[in-house]
N, C-alpha and C positions, 0 to 999 in steps of 0.2 A: 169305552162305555158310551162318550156321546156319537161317535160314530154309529154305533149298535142302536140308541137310542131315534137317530134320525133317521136311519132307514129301516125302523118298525113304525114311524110316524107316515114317512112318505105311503109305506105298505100299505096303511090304516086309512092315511085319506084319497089312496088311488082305489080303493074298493069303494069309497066314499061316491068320490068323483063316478064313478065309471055308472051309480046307479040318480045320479044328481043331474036338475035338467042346465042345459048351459046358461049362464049369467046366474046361476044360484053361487052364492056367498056364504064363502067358508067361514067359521067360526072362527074369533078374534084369537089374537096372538094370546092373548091372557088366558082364554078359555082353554086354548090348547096347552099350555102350559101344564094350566091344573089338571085338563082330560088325561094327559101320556106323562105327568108328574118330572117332564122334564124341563131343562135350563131354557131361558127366555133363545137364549143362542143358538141350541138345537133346535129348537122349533123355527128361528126364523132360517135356517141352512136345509130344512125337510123344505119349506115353501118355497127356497130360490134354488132348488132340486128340482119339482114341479113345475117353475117357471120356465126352468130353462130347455124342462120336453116340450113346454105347448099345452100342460095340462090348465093350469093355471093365469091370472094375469092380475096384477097389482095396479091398483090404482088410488096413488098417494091422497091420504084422508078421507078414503073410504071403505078399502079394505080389500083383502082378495078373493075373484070372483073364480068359476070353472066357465074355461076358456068356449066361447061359441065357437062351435064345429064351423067354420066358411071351405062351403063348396067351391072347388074349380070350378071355373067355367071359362068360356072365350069371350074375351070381352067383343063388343059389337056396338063399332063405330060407324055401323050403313050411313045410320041417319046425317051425318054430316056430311056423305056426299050431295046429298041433295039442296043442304044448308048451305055449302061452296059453291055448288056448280064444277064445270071445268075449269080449270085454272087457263088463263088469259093466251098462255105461251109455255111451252116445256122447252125451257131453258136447260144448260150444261150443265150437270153437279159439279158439286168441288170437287176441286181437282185431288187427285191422287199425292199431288207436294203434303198436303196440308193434312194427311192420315200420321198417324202415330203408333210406333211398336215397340213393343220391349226391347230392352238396350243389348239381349244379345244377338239379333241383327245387324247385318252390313247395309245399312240407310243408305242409296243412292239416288233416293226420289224427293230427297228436303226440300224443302219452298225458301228454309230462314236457316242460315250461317249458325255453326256450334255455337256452343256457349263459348267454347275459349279462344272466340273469336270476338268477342264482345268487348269494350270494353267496361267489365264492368263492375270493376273499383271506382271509376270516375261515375258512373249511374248509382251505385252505391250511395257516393257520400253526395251525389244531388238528389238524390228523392230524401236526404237527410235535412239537407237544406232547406230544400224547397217547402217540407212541413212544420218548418218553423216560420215560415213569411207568409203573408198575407193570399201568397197562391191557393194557401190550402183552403179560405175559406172564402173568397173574392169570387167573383164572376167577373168574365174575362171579354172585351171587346166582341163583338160578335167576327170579325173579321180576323181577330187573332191578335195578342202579344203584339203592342208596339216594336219593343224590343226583337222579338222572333221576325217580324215582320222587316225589318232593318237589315237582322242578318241572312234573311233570304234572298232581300235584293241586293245586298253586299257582294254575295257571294258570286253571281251572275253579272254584278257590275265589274269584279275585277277584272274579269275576263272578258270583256266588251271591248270592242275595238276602238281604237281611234273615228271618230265621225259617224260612229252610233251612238245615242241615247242612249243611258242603262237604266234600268227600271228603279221606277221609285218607290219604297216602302209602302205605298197606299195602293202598288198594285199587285200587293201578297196578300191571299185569302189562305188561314189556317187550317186545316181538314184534320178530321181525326182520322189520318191515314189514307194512302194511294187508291186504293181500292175506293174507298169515299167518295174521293177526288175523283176516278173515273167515272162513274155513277153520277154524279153532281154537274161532269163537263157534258158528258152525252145528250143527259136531259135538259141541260140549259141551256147547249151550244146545238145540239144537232136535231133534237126534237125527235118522238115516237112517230116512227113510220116512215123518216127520213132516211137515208144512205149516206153510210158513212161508210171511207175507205179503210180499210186496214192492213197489214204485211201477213199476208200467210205461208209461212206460221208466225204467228203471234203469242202477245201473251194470254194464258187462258183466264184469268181477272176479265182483261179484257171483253174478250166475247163473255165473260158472266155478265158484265156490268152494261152490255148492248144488250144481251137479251131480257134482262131485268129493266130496264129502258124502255122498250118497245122499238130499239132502233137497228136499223136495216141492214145488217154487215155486206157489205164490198169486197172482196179478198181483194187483194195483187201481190201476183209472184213474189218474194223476195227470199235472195239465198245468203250465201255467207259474207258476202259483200254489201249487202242491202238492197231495197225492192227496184225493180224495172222500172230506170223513169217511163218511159217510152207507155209501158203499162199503166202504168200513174197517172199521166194524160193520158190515154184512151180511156180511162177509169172515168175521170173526168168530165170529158164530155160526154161517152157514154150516159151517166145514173146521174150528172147534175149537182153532185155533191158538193160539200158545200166545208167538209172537214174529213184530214186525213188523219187518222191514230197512227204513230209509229215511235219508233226508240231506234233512234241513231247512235246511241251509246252503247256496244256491249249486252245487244239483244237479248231479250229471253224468249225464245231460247238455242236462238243457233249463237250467240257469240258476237254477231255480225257490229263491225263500226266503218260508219259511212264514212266516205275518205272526201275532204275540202271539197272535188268537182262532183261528187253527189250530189253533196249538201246543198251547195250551189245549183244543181237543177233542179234540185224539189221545190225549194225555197220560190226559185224562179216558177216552176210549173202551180204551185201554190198560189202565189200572188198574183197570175196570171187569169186566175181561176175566181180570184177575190172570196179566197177559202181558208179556213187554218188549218195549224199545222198543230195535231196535239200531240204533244212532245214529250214520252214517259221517258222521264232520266231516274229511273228505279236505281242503277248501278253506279251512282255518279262517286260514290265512295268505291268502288272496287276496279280502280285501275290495276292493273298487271303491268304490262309490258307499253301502254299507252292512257296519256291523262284525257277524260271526256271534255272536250268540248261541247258545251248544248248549243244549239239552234239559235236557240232564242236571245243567243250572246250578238247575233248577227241581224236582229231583228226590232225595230224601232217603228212597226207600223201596224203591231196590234197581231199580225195573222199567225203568231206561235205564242203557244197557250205553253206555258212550260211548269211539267209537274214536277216536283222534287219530292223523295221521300225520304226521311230518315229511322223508319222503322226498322229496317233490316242490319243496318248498320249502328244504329245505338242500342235496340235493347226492343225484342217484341212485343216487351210492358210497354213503350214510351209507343205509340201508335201515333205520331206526329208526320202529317206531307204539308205541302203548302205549292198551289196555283200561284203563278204569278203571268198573271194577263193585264193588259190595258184597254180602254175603252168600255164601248158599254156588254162587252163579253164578261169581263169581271166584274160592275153589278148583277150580272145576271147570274155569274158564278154565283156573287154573294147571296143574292137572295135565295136562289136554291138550297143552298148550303146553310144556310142560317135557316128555311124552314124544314129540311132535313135533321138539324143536330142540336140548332138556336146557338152551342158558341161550343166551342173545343175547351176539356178540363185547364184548368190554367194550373194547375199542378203541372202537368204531363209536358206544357207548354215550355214550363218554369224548370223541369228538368230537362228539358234535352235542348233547352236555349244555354243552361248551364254548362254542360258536356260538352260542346260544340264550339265554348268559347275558350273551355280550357286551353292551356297551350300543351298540356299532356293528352289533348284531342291528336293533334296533326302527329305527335312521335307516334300514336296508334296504330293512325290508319298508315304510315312508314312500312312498321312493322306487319301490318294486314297483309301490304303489298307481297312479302317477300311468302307469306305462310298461305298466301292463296295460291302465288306463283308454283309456292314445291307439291302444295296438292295436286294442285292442276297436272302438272308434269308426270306425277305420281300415278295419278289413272290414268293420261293418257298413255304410257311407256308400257301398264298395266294390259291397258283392252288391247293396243301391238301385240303383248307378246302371245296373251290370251285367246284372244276371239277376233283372231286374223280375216275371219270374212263382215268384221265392222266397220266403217270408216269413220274419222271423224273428219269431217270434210275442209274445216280450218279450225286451228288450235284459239281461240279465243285471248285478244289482250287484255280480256276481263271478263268482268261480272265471276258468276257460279258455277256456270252450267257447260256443258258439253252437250252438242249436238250428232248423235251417234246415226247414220246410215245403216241399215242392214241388209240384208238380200232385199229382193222383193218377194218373193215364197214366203216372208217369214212367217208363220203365225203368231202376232202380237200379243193376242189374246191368251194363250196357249204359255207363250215365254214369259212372260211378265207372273204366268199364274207358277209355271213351275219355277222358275228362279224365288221366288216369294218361302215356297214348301223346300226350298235349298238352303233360305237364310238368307237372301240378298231382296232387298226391295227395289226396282226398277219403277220407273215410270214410262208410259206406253205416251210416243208423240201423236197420239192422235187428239190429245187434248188440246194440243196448242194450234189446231189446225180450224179456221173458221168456215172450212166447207169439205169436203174430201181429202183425206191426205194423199201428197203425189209421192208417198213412198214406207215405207216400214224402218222410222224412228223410234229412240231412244232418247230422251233428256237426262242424263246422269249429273247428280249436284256434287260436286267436289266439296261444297265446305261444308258439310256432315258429318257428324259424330267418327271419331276413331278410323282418323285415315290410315294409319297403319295397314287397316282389313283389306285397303280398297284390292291388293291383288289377289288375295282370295275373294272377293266379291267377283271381280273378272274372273278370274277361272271359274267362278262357279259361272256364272252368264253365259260363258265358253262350251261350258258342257251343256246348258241348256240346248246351246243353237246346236249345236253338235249334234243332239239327239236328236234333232226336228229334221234333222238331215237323212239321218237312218234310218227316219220312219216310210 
């Protein structure tokens, strides 16, 4: 019956509506009642009937009205080009790591380590912590956590040699993340307009955070051993520069770690130059088969600016890096940075200074070592047996990433799209490239969702190239 009765009501007031102008207002719940002598209940199930086509619309202590008709139309944004202008510089978009797809995908273009690669029971019960102390409501040093600040130069001091100086607490600036960090070093160490060196291929952060800058990328050669000294200095004298960007640790994204007599000429060809050395140790947690050594362990005289991150390895919530430079580079950092961000959450500070000190930290990243070892293995054994005309030029003793060669035919463009329409996400190297790339790259991220797929992700990538062949 009240079924019957609600939709002879709806019946009654869609002939209603259909001759009513819009914003005219229906007759009160009460009235309808009495009008179609039915329950306050069916009456209010005919209205949220109405509501729910569009005829109608409610609006709490006023009543309900018939809905205004709104025209389609295209919105028209002209006028703000004129309000803008050209924008400054067409800088790289973000990169292809940092897109996101449904989880029935084979993901081999991650930017950030799975989740059960985290760990993140110990992030768990410290943001549990941390919102019971004083972090949660405190403002925090503009320069960062004492404490944080301790254990960054702690950690740089153990490994400092005999008749070097290790850095002191006061020469750690906190960042709300690496990416920050580079942006913060460019404009306050290199300046807009300026040249700066960098390894091409590089990271693509990087060239974001120069062209967001205003500052002048310099490639130089570097392969899976790490960049051309020889090119280094000519770079050098060449453009006058004044700072080199690179990651001697487990590059991203060829893999590459610079071996003692590198290190040693750079260093040497740096101070030479009376220039720094900016030093991304993004990977410093993901040794494999070799533990990083940074630069900056070897360095007592100011000219390596050494970035450390812990975002990727605790938790992509906790967006905590930390600079540690000496002299008047690191007030410069700092003021930058403190007019950039004014200070880093001390929550975020306070959890992953937590994490870091546990001593169920180090059995972690133990076990890290061995689950990034069998992935890694895992794809590479995969793209072998797969997609035979790949290379991967050196098997990396860390970080994430695989550096894949392909023909030089290949079309990038074309594979990366059809692999995508197969189920497999790739990333094209020409993102990591600061000026032309010298070849048809592949960056595959091994610590990505459900490594099992990885060798159907290879076979499917297999067949892509395969078809590019038969065309």
């Amino acid at each position: 019956m009240n079924n019957d009765s609600s939709a002879r009501i709806v019946a009654d007031l869609d002939a209603w509506i259909a001759s009513a102008a819009p914003g005219a207002k229906l007759p009160s719940t009460r009235t309808l009642v009495t009008r179609y002598g039915a329950s306050p209940v069916t009456v209010q199930k005919a209205l949220r009937t109405l509501a729910a086509r569009g005829a109608v619309e409610s609006r709490p202590g006023v009543g309900t009205f018939v809905r205004a008709v709104r025209v389609a139309r295209p919105n028209d944004y002209g006028w703000q080009t004129a309000a803008l202008g050209a924008p400054p510089h067409r800088g790289p978009q973000l990169s292809t790591a940092l897109r996101t797809f449904p989880n029935d995908v084979i993901a081999l273009h991650a930017g950030y380590p799975d989740r059960e690669l985290l760990p993140e029971r110990l992030v768990r019960a410290a943001f549990t912590r941390a919102a019971r102390g004083d972090a949660a409501v405190n403002r925090p040093p503009a320069a960062g956590l004492p404490e944080l600040q301790a254990w960054f130069a702690t950690e740089l001091g153990t490994a400092t040699p005999a008749g070097t100086a290790p850095p002191a607490p006061s020469d750690v600036v906190v960042l709300p993340g690496s990416q920050s960090g580079l942006t913060t070093t460019f404009r306050a160490v290199v300046g807009a307009g300026r040249p700066l060196l960098v390894e091409s291929p590089t990271y693509w952060g990087a060239i974001l955070a120069a062209a967001r800058t205003g500052v002048r990328v310099v490639p130089v050669p570097s392969g899976p051993d790490g960049p051309d000294p020889d090119e280094l200095a000519r770079a050098f004298r060449q453009t006058g520069a004044r700072a080199f960007y690179a990651q001697p640790n487990f590059a991203n994204p060829t893999g590459a770690r610079w071996s003692p007599g590198l290190a040693d000429r750079v260093l040497d060809t740096v101070r030479g130059h009376g220039a720094y050395l900016i030093e991304d140790d993004w990977a410093h947690d993901f040794g494999i088969d070799a533990e990083p050594v940074p630069l900056a362990t070897r360095d007592d005289s100011g000219h390596v600016i050494h970035l450390r991150s812990l975002t990727k390895s605790v938790s992509p919530a906790v967006r905590i890096a930390a600079i540690t430079a000496r002299g008047p580079a690191r007030e410069r950092i700092l003021a930058d940075a403190q007019a950039e961000s004014m200070y880093v959450s001390g929550l975020l500070q306070t959890v992953a200074l937590d994490v870091v000190t546990q001593p169920a930290w180090r059995t972690h990243l133990r076990g890290l070592r061995h689950q990034l070892a069998a992935r890694r293995d895992l794809l590479v054994g995969a793209l072998q047996e797969h997609v035979p005309d790949a290379r991967v030029e050196a098997v990396p003793p860390g970080g994430l990433n695989l550096w894949v060669r392909l023909p030089d035919a290949t079309d990038l463009g074309r594979l990366v799209a059809d692999c995508e329409a197969a189920g497999v996400v790739v990333a094209a190297g020409t993102e990591w490239f600061p000026a032309e790339p010298t070849g048809a790259y592949l960056r595959l991220n091994y610590s990505g969702p459900n490594p099992g797929a990885f060798p159907d992700g290879a076979r499917l990538l297999g067949r892509a190239l395969a078809r590019q062949r038969q065309r």
